[in-house]
C-alpha atoms as an extended CHARMM CRD file, in Angstrom:
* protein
*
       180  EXT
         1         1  UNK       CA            -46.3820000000      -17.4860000000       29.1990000000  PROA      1               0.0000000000
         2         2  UNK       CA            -44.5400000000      -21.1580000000       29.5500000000  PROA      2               0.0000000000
         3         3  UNK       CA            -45.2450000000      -21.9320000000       25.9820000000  PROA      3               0.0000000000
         4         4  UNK       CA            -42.8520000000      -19.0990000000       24.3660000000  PROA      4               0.0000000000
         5         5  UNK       CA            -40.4410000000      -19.4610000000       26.8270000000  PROA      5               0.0000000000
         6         6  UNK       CA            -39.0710000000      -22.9320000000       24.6130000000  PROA      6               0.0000000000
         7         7  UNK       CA            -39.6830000000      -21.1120000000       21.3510000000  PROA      7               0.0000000000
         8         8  UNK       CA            -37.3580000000      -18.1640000000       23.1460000000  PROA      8               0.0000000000
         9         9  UNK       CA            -34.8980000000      -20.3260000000       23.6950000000  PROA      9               0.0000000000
        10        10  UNK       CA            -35.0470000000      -22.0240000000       20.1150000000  PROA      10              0.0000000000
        11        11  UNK       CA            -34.4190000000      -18.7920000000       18.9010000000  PROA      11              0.0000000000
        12        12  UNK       CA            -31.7910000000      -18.3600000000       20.7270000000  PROA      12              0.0000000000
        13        13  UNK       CA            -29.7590000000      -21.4170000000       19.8480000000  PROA      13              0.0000000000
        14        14  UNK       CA            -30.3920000000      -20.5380000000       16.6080000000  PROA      14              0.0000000000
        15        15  UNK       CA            -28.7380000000      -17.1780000000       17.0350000000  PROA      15              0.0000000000
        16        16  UNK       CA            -25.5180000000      -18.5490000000       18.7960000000  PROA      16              0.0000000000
        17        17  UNK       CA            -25.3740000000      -21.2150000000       15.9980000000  PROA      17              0.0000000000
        18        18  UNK       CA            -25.3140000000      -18.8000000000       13.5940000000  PROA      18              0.0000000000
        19        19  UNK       CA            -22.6050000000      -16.5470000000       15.1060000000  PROA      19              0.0000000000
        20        20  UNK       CA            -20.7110000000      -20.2220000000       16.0120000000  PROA      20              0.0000000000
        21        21  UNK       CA            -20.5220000000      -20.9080000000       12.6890000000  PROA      21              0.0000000000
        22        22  UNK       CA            -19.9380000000      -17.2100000000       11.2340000000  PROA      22              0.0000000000
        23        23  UNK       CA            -17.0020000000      -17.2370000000       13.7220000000  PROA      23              0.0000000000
        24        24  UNK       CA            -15.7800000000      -20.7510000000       12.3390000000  PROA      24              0.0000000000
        25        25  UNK       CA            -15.7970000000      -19.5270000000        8.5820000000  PROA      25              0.0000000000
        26        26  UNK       CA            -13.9620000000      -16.2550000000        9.1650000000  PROA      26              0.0000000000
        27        27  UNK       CA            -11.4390000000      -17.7880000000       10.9980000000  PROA      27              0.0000000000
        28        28  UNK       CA            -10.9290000000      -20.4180000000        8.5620000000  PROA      28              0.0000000000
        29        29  UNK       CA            -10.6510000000      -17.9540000000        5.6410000000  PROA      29              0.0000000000
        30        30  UNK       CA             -7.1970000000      -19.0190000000        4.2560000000  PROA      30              0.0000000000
        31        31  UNK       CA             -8.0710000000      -22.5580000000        4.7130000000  PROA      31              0.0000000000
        32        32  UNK       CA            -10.0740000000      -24.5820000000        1.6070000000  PROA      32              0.0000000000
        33        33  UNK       CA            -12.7950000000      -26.2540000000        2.8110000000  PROA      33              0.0000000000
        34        34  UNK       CA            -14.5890000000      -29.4930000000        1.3010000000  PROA      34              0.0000000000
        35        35  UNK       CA            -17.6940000000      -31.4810000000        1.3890000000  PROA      35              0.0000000000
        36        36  UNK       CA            -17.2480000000      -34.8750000000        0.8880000000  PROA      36              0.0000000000
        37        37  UNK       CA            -14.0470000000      -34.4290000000       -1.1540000000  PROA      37              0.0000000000
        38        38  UNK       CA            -15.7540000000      -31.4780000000       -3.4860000000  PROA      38              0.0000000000
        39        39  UNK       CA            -14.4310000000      -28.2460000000       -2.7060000000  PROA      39              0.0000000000
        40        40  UNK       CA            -16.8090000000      -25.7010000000       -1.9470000000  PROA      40              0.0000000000
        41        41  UNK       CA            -14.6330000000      -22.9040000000       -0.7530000000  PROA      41              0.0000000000
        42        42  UNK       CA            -10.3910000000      -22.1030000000       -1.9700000000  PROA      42              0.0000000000
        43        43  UNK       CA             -9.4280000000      -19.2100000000       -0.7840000000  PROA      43              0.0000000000
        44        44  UNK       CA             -8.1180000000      -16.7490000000       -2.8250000000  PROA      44              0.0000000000
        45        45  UNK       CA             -4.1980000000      -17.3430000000       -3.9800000000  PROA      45              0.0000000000
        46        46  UNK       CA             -1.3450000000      -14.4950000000       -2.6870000000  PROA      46              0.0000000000
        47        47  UNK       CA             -1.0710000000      -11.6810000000       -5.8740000000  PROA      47              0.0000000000
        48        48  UNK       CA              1.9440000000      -12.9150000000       -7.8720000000  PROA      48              0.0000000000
        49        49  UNK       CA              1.3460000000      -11.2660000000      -11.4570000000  PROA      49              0.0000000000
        50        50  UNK       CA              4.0230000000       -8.9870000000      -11.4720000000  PROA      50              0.0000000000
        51        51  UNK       CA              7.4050000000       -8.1430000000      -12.5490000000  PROA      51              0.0000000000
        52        52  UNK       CA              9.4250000000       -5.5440000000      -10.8020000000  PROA      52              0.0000000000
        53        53  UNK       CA             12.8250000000       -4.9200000000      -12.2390000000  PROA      53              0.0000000000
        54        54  UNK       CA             15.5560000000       -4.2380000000       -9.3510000000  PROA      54              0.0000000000
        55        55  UNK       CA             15.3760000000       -7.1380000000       -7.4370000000  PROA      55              0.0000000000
        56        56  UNK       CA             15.5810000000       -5.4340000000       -4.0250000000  PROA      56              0.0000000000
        57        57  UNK       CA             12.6570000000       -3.4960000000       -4.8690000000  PROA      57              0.0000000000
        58        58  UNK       CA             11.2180000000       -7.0470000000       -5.7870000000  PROA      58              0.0000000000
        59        59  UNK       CA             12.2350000000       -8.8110000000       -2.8380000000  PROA      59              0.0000000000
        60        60  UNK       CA             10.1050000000       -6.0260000000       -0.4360000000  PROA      60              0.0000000000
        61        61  UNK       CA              7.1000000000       -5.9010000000       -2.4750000000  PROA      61              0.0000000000
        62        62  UNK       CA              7.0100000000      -10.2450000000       -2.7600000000  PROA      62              0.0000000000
        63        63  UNK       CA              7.3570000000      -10.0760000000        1.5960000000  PROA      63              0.0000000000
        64        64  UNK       CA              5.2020000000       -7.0660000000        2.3030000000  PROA      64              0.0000000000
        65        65  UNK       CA              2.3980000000       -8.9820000000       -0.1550000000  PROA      65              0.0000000000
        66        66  UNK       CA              3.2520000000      -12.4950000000        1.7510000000  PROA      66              0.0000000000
        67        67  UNK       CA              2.7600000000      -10.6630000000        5.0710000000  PROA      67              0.0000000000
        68        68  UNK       CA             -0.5270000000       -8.9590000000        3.9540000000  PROA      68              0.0000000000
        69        69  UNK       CA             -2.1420000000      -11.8140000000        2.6160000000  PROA      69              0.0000000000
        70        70  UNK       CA             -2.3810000000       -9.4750000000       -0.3100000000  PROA      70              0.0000000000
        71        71  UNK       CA             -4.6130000000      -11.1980000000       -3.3020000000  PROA      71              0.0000000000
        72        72  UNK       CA             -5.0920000000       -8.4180000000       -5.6450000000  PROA      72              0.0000000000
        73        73  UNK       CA             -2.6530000000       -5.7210000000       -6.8270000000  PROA      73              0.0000000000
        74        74  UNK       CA             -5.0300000000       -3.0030000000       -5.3370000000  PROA      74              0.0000000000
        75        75  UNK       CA             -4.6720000000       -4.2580000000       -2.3650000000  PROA      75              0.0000000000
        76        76  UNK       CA             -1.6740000000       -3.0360000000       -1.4840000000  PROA      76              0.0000000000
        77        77  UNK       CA             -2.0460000000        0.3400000000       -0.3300000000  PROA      77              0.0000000000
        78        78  UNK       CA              1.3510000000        0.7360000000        1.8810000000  PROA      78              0.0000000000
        79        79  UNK       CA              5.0040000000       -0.1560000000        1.0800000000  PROA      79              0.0000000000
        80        80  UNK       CA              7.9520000000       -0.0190000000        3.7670000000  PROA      80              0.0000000000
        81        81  UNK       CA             10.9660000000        0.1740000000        1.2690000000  PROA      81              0.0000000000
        82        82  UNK       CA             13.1860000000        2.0890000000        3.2790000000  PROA      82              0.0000000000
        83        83  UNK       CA             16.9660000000        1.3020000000        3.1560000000  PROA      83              0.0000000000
        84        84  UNK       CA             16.6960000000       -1.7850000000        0.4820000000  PROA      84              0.0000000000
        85        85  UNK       CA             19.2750000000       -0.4380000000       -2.1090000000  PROA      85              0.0000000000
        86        86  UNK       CA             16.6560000000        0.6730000000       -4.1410000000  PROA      86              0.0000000000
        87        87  UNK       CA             17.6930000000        1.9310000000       -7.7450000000  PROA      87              0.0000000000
        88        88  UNK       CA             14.8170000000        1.4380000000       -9.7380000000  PROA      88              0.0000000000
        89        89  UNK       CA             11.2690000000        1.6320000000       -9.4600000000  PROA      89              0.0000000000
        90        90  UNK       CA             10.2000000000        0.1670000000      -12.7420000000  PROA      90              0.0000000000
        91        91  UNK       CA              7.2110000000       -2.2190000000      -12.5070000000  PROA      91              0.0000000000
        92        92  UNK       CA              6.1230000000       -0.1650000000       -9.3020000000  PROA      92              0.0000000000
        93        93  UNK       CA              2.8950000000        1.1670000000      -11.3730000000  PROA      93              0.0000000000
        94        94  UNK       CA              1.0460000000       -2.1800000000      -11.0250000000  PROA      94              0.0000000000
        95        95  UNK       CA              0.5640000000       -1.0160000000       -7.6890000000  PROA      95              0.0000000000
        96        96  UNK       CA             -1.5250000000        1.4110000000       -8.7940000000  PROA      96              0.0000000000
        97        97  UNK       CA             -3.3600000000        1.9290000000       -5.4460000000  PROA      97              0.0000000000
        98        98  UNK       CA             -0.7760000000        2.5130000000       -3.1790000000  PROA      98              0.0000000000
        99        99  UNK       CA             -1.0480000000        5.3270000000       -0.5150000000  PROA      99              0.0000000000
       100       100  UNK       CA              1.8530000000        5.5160000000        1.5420000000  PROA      100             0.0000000000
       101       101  UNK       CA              5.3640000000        5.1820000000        0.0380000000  PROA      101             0.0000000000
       102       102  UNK       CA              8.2660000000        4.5270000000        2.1370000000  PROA      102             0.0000000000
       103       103  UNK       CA             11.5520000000        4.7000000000       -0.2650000000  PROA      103             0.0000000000
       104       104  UNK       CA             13.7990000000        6.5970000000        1.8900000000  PROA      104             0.0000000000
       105       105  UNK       CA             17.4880000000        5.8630000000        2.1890000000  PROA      105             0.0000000000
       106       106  UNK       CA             17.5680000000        3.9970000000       -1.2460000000  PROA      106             0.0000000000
       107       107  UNK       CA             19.9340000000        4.6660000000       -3.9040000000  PROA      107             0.0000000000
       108       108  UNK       CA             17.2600000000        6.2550000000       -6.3900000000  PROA      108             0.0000000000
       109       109  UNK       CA             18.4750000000        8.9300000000       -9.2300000000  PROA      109             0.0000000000
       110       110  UNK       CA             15.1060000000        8.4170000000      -11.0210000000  PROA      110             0.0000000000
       111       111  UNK       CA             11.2440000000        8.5400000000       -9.7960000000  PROA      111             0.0000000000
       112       112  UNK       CA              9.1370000000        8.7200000000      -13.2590000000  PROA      112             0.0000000000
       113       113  UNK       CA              7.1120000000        5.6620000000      -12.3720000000  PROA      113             0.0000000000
       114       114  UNK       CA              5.3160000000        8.3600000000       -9.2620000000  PROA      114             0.0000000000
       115       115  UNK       CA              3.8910000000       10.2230000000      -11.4950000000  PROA      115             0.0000000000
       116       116  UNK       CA              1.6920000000        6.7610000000      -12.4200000000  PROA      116             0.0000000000
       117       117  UNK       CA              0.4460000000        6.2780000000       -8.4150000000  PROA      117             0.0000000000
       118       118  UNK       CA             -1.7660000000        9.0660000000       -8.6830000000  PROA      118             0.0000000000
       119       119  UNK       CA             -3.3780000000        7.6110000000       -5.6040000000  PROA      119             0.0000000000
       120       120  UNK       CA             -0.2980000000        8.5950000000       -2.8070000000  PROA      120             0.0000000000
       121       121  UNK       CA             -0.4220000000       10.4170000000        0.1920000000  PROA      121             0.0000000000
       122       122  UNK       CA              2.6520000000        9.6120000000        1.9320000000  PROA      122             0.0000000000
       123       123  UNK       CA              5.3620000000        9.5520000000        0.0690000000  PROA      123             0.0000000000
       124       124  UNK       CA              8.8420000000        9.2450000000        2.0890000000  PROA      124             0.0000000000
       125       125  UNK       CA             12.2590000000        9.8040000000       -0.6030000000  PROA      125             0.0000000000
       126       126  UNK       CA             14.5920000000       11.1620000000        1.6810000000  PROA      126             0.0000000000
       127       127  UNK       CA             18.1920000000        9.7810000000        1.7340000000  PROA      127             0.0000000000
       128       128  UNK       CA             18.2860000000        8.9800000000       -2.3520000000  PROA      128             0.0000000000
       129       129  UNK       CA             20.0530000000       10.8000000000       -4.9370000000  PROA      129             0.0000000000
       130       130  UNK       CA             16.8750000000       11.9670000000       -7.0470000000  PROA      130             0.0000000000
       131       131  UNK       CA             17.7130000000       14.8970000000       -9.1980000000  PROA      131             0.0000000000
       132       132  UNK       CA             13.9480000000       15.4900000000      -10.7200000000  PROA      132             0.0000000000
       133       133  UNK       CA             11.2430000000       15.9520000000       -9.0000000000  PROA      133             0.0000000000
       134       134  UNK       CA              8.5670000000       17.0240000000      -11.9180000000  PROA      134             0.0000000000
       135       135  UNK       CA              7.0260000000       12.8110000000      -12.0530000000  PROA      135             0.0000000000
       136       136  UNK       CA              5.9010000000       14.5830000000       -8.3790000000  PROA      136             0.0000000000
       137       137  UNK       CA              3.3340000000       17.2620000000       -9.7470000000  PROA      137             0.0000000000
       138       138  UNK       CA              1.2820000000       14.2900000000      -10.6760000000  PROA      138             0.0000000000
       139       139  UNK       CA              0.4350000000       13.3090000000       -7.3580000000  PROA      139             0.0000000000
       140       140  UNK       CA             -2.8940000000       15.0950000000       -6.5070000000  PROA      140             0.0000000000
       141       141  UNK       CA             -3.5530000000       13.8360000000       -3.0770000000  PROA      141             0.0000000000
       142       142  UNK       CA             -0.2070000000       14.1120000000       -1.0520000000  PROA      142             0.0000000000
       143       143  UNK       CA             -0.4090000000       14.9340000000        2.9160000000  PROA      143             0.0000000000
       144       144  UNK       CA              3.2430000000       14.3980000000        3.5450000000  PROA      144             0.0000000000
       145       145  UNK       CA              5.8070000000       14.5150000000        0.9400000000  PROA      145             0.0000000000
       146       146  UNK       CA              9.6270000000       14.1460000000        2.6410000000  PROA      146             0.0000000000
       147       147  UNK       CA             12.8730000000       14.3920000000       -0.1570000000  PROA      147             0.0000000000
       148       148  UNK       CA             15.3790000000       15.9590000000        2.2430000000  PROA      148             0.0000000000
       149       149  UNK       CA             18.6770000000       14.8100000000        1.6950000000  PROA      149             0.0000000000
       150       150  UNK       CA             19.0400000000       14.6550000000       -1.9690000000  PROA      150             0.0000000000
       151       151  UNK       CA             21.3920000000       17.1480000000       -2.9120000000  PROA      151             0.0000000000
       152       152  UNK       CA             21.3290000000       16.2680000000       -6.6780000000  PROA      152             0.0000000000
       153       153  UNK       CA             18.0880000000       17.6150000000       -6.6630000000  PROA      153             0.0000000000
       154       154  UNK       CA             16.9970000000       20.0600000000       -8.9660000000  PROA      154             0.0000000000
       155       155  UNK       CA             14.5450000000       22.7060000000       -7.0230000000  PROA      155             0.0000000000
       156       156  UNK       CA             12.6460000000       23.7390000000      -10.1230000000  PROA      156             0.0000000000
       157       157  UNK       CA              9.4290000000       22.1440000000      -10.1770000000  PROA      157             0.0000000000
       158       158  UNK       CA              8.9080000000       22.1560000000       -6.0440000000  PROA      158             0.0000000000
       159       159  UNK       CA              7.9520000000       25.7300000000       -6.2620000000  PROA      159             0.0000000000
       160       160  UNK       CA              4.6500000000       24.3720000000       -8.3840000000  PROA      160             0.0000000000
       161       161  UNK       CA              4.4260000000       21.1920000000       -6.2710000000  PROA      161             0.0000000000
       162       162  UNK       CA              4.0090000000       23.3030000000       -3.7010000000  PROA      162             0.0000000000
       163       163  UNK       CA              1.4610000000       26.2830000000       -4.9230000000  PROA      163             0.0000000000
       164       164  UNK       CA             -0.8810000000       23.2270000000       -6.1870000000  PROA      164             0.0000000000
       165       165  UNK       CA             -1.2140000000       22.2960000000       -2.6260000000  PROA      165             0.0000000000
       166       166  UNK       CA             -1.6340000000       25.9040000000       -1.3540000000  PROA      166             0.0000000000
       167       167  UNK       CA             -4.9510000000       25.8010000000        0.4570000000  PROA      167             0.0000000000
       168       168  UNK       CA             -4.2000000000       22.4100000000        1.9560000000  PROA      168             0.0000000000
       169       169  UNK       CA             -2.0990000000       21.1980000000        5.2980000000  PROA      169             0.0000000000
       170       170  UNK       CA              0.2870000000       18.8190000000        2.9970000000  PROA      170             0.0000000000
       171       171  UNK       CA              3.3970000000       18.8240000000        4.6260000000  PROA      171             0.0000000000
       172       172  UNK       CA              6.7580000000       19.3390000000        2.7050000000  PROA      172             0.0000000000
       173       173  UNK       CA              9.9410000000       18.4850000000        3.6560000000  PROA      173             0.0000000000
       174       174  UNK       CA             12.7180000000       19.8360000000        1.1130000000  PROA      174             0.0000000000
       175       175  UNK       CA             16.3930000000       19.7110000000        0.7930000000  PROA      175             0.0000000000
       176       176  UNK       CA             18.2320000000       22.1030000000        2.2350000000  PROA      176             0.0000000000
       177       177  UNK       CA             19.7950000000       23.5240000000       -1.0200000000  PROA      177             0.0000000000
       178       178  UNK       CA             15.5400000000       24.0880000000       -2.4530000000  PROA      178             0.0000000000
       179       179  UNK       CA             14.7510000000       25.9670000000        1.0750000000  PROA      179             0.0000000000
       180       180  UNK       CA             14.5020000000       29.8840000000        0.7870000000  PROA      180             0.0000000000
């Protein structure tokens, strides 16, 4: 019974070296490393391949990426946007995987590029001065949409919005002027 005792405890200082060392390497995981000066691990580099036009819309993509160590444009599945000065949301669609939208109290008249984030769930517009809101009936997997507050708003195309979610719990929040 002595003799495994040693070969226990082997095993187990092979067990905590291995988690040492697991430990060690994740927490290093933004740092390069390097064996006698040849690199064997660079992390990967923050996502910078994109152009956004409006430059506040710009500046809150470039931090939220920064501050999520995001690498890859599909990894950025949530954007905090809210009261940037917003007008334009062109070059928005390279983040084709985002799921939650926060644009409210922007200045936005125009929300085509939507209909290309097919991916959405929460999608926040209130406090803008959108006026069409068909680029919406191409989002197939909302939970919560919210555009109270723009009175420019055309009501038209909520009614179908709204009947393609029919059987689910999606939550709406209209204008006042589109509520019957």
């Amino acid at each position: 019974m002595q003799s495994k005792l040693p070969l226990i405890q082997i095993k187990s200082l092979w067990i905590f070296c291995a988690l040492l060392i697991s430990l060690l390497m994740s927490g290093c995981k933004n740092y390069s490393v390097s064996v006698n000066d040849n690199m064997v691990y660079v992390p990967p580099s923050i996502f910078k391949d994109f152009k956004i036009a409006d430059q506040q819309l710009f500046d809150c993509v470039q931090q939220t990426i920064y501050d999520a160590h995001i690498t890859r444009a599909e990894d950025l599945s949530t954007l905090n946007c809210s009261n940037a000065g917003i007008k334009s949301l062109q070059g928005l669609e390279k983040f084709f995987a985002l799921k939650e939208l926060n644009l409210a109290d922007n200045q936005l008249t125009d929300i085509t590029t939507l209909g290309s984030l097919g991916r959405l769930e929460i999608v926040k517009l209130s406090g803008n001065n959108i006026k069409n809101a068909a680029p919406l009936l191409h989002l197939l997997h909302l939970k919560t949409l919210d555009i109270r507050d723009n009175s420019a708003l055309d009501c038209k195309d909520l009614p179908q919005l709204i009947a393609n979610y029919n059987k689910t719990t999606t939550e709406f929040l209209l204008p006042t002027q589109c509520i019957k």
